[in-house]
N, C-alpha and C positions, 0 to 999 in steps of 0.2 A: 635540883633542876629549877626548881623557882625562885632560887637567890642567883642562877646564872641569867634564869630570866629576866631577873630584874636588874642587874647591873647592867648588863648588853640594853636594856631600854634606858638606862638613865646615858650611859656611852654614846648613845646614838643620841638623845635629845642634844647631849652638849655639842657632839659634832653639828648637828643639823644649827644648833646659835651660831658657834663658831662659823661656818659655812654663811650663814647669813652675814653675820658682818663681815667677813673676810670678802663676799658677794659686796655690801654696801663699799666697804673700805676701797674696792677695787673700782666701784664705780666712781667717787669722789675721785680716784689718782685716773680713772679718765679721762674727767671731765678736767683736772688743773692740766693734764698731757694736752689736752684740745685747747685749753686758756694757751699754755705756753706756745704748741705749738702755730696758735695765731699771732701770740705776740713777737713771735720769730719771722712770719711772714709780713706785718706789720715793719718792724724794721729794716727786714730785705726790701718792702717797695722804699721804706724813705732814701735808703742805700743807695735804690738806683735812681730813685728821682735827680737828686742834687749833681749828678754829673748833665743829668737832661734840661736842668736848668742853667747852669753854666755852660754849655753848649746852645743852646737856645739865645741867653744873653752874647758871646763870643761870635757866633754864625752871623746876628744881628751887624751888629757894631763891625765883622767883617766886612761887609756887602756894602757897610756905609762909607768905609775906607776904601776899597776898592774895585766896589761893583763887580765884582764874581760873581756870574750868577749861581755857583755850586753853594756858598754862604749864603743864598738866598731859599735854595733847597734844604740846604740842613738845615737850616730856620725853622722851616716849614716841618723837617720831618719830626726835629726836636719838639718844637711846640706841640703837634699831634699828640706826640710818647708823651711827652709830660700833663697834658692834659686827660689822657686814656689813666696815667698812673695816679692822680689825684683823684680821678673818680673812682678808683680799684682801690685805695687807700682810705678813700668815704667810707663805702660802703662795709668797706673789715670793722672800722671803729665804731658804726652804726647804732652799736648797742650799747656804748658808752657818750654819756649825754656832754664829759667836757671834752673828752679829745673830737667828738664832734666839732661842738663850737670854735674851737681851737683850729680843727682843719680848715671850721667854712669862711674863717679871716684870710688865712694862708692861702685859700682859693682866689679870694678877690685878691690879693695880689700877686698871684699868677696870673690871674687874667688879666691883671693892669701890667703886668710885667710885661704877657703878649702881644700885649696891645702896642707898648712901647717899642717892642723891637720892628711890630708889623710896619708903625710911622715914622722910624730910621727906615726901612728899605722903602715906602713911599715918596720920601723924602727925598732920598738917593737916586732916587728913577725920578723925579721932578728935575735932579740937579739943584737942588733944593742944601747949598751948601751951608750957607746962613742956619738956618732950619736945623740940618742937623747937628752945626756950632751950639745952637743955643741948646738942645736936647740933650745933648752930652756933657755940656757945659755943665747943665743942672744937677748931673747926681741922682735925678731921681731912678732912672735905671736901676744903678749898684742900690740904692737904697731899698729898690722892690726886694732886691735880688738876697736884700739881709734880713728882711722882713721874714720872708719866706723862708729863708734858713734859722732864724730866731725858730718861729713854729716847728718847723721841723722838729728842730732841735731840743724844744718841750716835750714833745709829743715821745720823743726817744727818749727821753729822760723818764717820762710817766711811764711806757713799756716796760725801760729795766727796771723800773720801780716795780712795778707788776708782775714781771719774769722771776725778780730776785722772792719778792714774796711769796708767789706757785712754786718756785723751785723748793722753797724751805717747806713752803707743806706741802712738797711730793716728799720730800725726803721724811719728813714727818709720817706721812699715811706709809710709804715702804716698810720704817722701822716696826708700826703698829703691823701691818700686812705681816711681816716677818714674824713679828711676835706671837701674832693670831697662829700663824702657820706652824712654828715652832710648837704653840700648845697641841694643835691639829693631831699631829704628827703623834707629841709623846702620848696624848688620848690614844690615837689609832692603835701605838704599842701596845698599851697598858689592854684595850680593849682585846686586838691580837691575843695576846697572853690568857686573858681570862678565857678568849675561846678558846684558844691550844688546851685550857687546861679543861675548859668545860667538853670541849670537843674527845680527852685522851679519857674522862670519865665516861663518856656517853660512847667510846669505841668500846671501854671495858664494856661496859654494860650491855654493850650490842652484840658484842663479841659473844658475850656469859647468855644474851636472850637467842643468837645465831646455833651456839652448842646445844643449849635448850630446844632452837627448833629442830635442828637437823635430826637429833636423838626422835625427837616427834613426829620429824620427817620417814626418819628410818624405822619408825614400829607403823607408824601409816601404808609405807608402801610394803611394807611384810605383811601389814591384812589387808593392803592391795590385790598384792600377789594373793594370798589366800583366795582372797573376792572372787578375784579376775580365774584362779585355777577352776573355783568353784564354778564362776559363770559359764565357765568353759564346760566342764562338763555338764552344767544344766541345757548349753547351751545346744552341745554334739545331744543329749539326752533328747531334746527338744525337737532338733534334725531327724532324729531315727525317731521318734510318735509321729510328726508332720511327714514323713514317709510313708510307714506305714499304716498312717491318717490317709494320707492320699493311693495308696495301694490301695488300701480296703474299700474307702469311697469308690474306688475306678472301677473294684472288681466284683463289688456289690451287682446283686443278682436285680434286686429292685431298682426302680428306675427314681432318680432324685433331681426339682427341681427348686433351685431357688428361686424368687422371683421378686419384684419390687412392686408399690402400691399398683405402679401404672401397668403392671403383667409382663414387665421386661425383666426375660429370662438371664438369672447375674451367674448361675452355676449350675450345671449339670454333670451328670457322668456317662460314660459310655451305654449303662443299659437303658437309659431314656433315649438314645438314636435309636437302640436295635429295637425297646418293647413298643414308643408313643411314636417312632418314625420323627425323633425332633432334629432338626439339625441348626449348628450354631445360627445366633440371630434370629431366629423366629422367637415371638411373643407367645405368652397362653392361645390369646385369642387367634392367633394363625395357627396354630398348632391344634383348634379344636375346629377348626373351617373345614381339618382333613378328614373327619371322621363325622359321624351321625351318632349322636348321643344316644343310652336309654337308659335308665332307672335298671334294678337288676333285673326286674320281669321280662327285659328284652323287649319291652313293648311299647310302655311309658316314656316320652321325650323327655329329656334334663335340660329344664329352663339351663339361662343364662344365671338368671342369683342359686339356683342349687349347684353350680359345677363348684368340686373340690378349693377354688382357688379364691370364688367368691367369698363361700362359708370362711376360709382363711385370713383374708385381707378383712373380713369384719369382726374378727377378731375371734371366733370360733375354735378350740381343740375338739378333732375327731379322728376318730381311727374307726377303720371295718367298713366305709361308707364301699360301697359298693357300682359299679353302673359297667355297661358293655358300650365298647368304641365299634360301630361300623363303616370300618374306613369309606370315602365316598369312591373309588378305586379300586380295583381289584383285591384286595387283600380281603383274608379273611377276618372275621369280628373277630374282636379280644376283650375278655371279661378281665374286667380288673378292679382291683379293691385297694383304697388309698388311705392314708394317713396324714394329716396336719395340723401345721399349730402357725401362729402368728406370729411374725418377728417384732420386737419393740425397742426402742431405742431407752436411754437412760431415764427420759421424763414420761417412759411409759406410752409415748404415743408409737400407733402401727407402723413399719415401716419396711415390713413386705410380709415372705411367708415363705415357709418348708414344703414340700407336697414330698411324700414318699410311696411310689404306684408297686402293687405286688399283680404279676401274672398270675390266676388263679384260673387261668381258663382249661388249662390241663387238668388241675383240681376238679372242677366247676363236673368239664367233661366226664374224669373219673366216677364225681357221685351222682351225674346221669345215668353211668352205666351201672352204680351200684343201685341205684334204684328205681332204675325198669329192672332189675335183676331182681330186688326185694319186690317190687309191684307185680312180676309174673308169679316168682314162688308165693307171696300171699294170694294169690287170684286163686293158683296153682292147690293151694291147700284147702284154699274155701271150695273150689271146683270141686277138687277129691271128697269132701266130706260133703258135698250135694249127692256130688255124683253115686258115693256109696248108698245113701240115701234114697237116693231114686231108685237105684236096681233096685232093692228091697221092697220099693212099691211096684218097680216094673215085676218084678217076680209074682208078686200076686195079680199083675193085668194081663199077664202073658197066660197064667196057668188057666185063670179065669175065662179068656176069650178062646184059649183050646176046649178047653169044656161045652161052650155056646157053641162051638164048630161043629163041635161032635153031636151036641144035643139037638142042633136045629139045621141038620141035613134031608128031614123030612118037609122043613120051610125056607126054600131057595130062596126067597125075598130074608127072610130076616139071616140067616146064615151068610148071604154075601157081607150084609151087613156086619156081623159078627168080625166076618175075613179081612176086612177092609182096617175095623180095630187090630185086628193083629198083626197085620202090618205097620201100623203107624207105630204098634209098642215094639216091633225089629226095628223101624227104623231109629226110634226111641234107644235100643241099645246099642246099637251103632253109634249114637252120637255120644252117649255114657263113656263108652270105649276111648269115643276121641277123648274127650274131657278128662278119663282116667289116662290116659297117655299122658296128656299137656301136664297134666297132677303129679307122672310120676310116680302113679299109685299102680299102673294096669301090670299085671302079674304077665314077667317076661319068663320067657323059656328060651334062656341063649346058649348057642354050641357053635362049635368052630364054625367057621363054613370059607371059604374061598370068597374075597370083592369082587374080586374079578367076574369070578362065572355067574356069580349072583346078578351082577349088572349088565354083562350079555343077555342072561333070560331074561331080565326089564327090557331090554332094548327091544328082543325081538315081539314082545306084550305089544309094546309100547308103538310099533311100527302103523300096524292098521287104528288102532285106539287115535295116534295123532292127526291122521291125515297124510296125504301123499304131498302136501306143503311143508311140511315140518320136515326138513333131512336131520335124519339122530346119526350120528357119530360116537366113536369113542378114540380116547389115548388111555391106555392101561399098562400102568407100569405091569412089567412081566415078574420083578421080584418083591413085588407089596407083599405085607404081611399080613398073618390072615387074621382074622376077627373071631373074637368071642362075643354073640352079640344074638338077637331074637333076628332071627333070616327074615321070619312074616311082617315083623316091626321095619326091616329096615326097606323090605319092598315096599310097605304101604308110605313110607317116608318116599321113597324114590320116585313112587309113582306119583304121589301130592306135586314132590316139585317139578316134576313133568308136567302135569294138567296145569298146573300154574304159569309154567312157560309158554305152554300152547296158548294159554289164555293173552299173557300178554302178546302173541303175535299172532294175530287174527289174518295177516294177510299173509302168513309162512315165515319161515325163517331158519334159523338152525339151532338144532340143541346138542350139545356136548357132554358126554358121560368122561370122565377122567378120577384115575387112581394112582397114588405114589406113595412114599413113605416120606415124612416130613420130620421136622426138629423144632419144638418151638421154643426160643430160648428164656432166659430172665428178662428180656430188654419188652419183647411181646406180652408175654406175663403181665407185666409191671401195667399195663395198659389195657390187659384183659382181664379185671380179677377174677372170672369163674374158670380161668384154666392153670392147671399147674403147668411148669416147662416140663418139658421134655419128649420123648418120642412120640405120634402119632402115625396115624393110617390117613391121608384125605383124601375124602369122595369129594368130587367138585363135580356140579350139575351147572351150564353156562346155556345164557341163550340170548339170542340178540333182537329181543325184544323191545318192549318201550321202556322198561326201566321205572326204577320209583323215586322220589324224591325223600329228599330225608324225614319227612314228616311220616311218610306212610312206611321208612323200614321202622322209624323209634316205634310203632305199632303192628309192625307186621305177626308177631308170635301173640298177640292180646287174642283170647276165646273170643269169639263172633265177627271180631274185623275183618272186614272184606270191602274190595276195590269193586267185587262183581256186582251187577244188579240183583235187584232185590229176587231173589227164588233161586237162583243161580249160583247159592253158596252159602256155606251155611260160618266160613269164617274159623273154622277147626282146623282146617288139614295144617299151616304150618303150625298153628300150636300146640299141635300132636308130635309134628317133627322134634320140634324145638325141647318137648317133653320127654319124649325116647332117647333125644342125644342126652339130656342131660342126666335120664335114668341109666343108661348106658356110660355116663362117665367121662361124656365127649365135651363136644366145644363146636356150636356152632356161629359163623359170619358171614353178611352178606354184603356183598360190594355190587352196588348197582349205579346208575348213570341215566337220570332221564335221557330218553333219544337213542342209548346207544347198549341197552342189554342190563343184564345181570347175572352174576356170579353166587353161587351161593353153597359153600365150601362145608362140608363136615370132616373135627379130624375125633376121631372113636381111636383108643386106646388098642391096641395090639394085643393077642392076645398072649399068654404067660408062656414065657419060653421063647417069645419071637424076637423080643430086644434081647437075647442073648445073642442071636443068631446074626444083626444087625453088625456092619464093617465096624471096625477100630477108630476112636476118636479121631478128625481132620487133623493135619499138622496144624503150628500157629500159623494166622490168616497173614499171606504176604501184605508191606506195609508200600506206603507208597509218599512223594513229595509234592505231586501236583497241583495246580489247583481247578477244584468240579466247581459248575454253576449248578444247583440245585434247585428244582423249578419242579415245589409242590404246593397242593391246593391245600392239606390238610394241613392243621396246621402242629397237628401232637407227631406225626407224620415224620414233616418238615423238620422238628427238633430233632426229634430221632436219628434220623439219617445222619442230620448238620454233627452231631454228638458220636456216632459211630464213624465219622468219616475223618474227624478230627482224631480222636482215639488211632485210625489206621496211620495216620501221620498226613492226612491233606489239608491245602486246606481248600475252605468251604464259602461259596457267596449263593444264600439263598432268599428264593421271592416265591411270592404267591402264585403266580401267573405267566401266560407268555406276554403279556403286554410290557409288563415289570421287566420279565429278561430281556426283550428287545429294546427296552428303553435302555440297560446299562450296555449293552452288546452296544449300541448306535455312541453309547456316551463313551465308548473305547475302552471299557472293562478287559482285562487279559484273565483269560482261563484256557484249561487244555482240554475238557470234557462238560460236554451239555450231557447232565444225568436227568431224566425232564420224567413224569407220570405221562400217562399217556391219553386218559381222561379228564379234563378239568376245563372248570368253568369260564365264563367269560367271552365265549366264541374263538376262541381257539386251542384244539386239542397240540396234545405233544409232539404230533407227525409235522402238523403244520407250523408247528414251533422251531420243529429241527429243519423242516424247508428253507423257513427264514433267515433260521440263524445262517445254514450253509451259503444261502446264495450272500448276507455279508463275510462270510470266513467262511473261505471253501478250503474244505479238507477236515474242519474238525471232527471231532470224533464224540460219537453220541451214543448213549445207556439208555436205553427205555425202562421204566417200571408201571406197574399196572395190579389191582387186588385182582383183575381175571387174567386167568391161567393163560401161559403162550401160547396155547392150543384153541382155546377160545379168541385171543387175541389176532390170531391166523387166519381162523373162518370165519371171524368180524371182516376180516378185510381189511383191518386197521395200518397192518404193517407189511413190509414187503418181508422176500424171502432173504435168511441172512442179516436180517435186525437184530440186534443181541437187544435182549427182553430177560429183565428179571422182576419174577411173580413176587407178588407181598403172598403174607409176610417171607420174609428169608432171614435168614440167620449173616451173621457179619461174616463168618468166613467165605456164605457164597455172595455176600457183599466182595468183599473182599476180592474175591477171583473171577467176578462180573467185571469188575474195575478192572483187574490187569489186563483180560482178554478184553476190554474196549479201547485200552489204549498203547494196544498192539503188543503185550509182553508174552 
């Protein structure tokens, strides 16, 4: 390759000389082509001069012989042309210094020629015949006229002398031209040649580098292919994780947000609409505008630098951090516990942040209930082991002030005094008793007895005891089952939450005695933990009183708490109750309602032999497609239902409140059933819930629920006649057949 390289450069230098002189050589036969062809144009004017001179002289000498004046015209036109052609014939020879001189003699005698013929036709027009004898006579004319053609005819001479010389070295530079050309040529061959030859080794060799790739080619795309099979299925592999990547994000129970330094929300999933209320485009900071913050004590406000997203964006990992959201809105609070980390970019600076929110308020809830459940039974056992304590001394005060009674009946002063002691240690056991009930400790003597009759003969106690303000009623199921249970225990229970009733309705009202047989299933359970499921007996005692607020039921069973003034209660009677149901085996709950009553349900276990007696399991619970708006306040409640009603096949749009549901009712939400509680907060109850709704959609069709009994619900006054009303708790199958029968099946 590099002896082809170097011959093709030496080829080419020689062309490139050859080409230059063959260039020079070519300009040389130019420029004698441009000699010659002047010295061709040179001869053509002498050519035509000399007839314009002889015409000139002729026309002359005509005019003088016979005054035509056409001979005195062609004089004139002749002289012109022959003057215009000596000046045309100067300036050709211009550049040659003799035939210059040579024309400029020949000119002055053209001019004297001119001049001569002009003074024949002057002469002629005088009549002037003498004149033109003697002018003729002389010769000098024809002598101009040889003059002139002498020059001429030098001047011709020296051209073909010059012609004949350019011609011989045109033919000269041709042959050299030729010759150049000729080497030109056999170069180009020879050059030709060496490339055909360099050109068929460098095809072999391309050829032999072409097999070589194509072989290279073809194992390349075979671990293409490979590559490419493989990326494929890393690729489908990738497909199906990024699926169910995104499935699991979606269906994730926790709520997830991404967010950027500035709190702009990049990613979310559906359980951050349903748990934080977030919807697309809202920021952190709108999103916490909706709610009132607290630390977990539910008390403490959560600055702005302690919210989850701050501690993150500053670079902070935390998990367990705790706080409760009180919507500013009708909803209810939710306790929630979060987890995050900070997001960083490659060079490590922050460049947003993870937040993952757990609902724990169900939790939260649960181990409230377990522990007012541990806080009574510790009270409950410290109580009992006072209280056994105390009899022990009461035993010795009591035995003691009978003896001073006996002994000091002779001294009626100190003897009343004595009497006065021994009452206050009856009353003393009296309260022992209570305190052994709440304990759990007081020694029951239980036998069958009938609920029913036993709560007729409270009623009719009970009738003058309340007052002629208080109406007592009863609903008693006729096939309740009967009870193994202490009779004396459960009237002093009966009677407590009677004087308690009366108590709360000072200006009258109505109290409702009610008994039925119940079911309470795993779903109840799961959310009551001091009850097993299954069969019970409920006493429900309802009254439409004033009602307690949640803080006074979380205490209503604590020994000595009481609403009443001070003398007027001693703070026992229900922690006695609460202590016999649960010595007895029961499960008591109370649903009450500032402003509008309270319910307060016992269910006591059956006694052995009566769950035999009890119908045949329900068929499965009919299922249904519709969809209910669900409009409860509580919010473990709320889940509940949304989860059972889903399971029956509906589906479910649930809110806190009625404000909540008129707002989506107004925002053109489609459902076929308002299932609404019929007590809840906010200022408007569920009656008035379902007025509203109807007068926008008239005709829907509406479920009432309530923790007090239809019966109680009735002589509240709350609902009209022929309202379908289903009592908490119920079981899903009479979920279930509430639902059909409300929506006409």
């Amino acid at each position: 390759m590099a002896s082809q390289r170097l011959i093709l450069g030496s080829g080419l230098a020689i062309l490139l000389a050859i080409s230059a002189a063959s260039i020079g050589l070519d300009v040389k036969s130019r420029e004698e082509i441009e000699s010659v062809e002047r010295t061709l144009g040179i001869l053509k004017r002498v050519s035509d001069m000399r007839p314009l001179l002889r015409g000139a002289e002729s026309a002359a000498r005509g005019f003088a012989l016979t005054a035509d004046p056409s001979f005195a015209n062609e004089y004139r036109e002749q002289s012109a042309a022959l003057t215009a052609a000596f000046d045309g014939l100067i300036a050709a020879v211009r550049n040659d210094p003799g035939e210059s001189g040579l024309l400029a003699d020949a000119r002055a005698q053209v001019d004297r020629g001119i001049a001569l013929g002009a003074e024949l036709i002057r002469l002629r027009n005088a009549g002037d015949t003498a004149g033109i004898a003697a002018l003729t006579s002389g010769g000098e004319s024809r002598a101009v006229v040889e003059k002139i053609g002498t020059a001429l005819e030098r001047l011709v001479a020296e051209e073909r002398r010059l012609l004949a010389a350019r011609t011989a070295q045109s033919k000269s530079n041709g042959r050299m031209l030729l010759a150049i050309d000729l080497a030109g040529v056999v170069l180009i061959l020879l050059l030709a040649v060496v490339l055909t030859l360099a050109t068929r080794r460098s095809r072999r060799q391309l050829q032999d580098s072409l097999n070589a790739t194509q072989a290279t080619n073809a194992t390349l795309e075979a671990k293409v292919a490979e590559r490419t099979k493989d990326l494929g299925a890393a690729l489908e592999e990738l497909r199906r994780s990024t699926s169910v990547m995104e499935t699991t994000f979606r269906s994730m129970a926790e709520a997830v947000l991404v967010i950027d330094t500035a709190g702009a929300v990049l990613l979310s999933n559906p359980a951050a609409q349903r748990m934080l209320r977030y919807k697309p485009g809202m920021s952190v900071q709108q999103l916490r505008s909706l709610s009132n913050v607290f630390h977990a004590d539910g008390s403490t406000p959560m600055l702005a630098d302690d919210m989850p997203s701050a501690h993150a964006l500053r670079g902070e990992e935390f998990d367990g951090l705790e706080f409760i959201a009180r919507p500013v809105r009708g909803a209810p609070q939710i306790h929630l516990v979060v987890s995050g980390r900070p997001l960083r970019d490659a060079d490590g600076n922050i460049t947003g942040a993870a937040l993952i929110y757990h609902d724990i308020t169900a939790s939260r809830e649960t181990e409230h209930q377990l522990q007012q459940a541990q806080k009574l039974d510790a009270i409950g056992k410290l109580t009992g082991g006072v209280a056994h304590d105390f009899n022990n001394m009461l035993t010795i005060i009591t035995g003691t002030t009978e003896t001073l009674v006996d002994s000091l009946r002779d001294r009626p002063q100190l003897a009343k005094t004595a009497e006065l002691i021994d009452g206050a240690a009856e009353r003393c056991r009296e309260l022992i008793q209570h305190l052994l009930a709440f304990a759990r400790r007081q020694p029951l003597e239980p036998r069958i007895i009938d609920v029913n009759a036993t709560i007729s003969d409270i009623a009719k106690l009970l009738r003058p005891t309340l007052g002629e303000q208080i109406e007592i009623s009863s609903a008693l199921s006729p096939d309740v089952a009967k009870l193994h249970i202490d009779p004396s225990q459960l009237s002093n229970s009966l009677l407590n939450m009677a004087i308690n009733a009366r108590d709360a309705m000072p200006d009258g009202g109505k109290l409702l005695f009610e008994t039925s047989n119940v079911v309470l299933d795993e779903a109840y359970a799961a959310t009551n933990l001091d009850i097993a499921p299954g069969r019970y007996v409920l006493i429900a005692v309802s009254d439409t009183g004033t009602g307690m607020s949640q803080a006074v039921q979380d205490k209503v069973f604590d020994p000595f708490f009481t609403t009443k003034e001070v003398g007027k209660g001693t703070g026992l009677g229900m922690s006695m109750v609460y202590g016999f149901v649960k010595q007895s085996g029961g499960h008591i709950k109370i649903y009450s309602e500032q402003g509008h009553g309270t319910t307060i349900k016992l269910y006591l276990p059956p006694a052995r032999g009566q769950v035999e007696a009890e119908a045949p399991p329900a068929p499965p619970a009919p299922r249904g497609s519709e969809t209910i708006l669900v409009v409860e306040d509580d919010p473990l409640v709320r889940n509940y239902v949304t989860a059972q009603l889903t399971s029956l096949g509906y589906k479910t749009i649930a809110v806190a409140d009625g404000r909540a549901a008129l707002a989506l009712v107004d925002k053109g939400e489609t459902f076929d059933l308002l299932f609404t509680d019929v007590i809840m907060p906010g200022g408007m109850n569920g009656r008035q819930l379902a007025d509203e709704v109807t007068k926008r959609r008239p005709g829907i069709k509406v479920l009432y629920t309530s923790g007090y009994t239809e019966n109680a619900i009735a002589h509240h006054g709350r609902l009209d006649e022929g309202v379908l009303l289903l009592a908490k708790p119920y079981r899903k199958a009479q979920l279930a057949s509430m639902l059909q029968q409300a929506l006409g099946r």
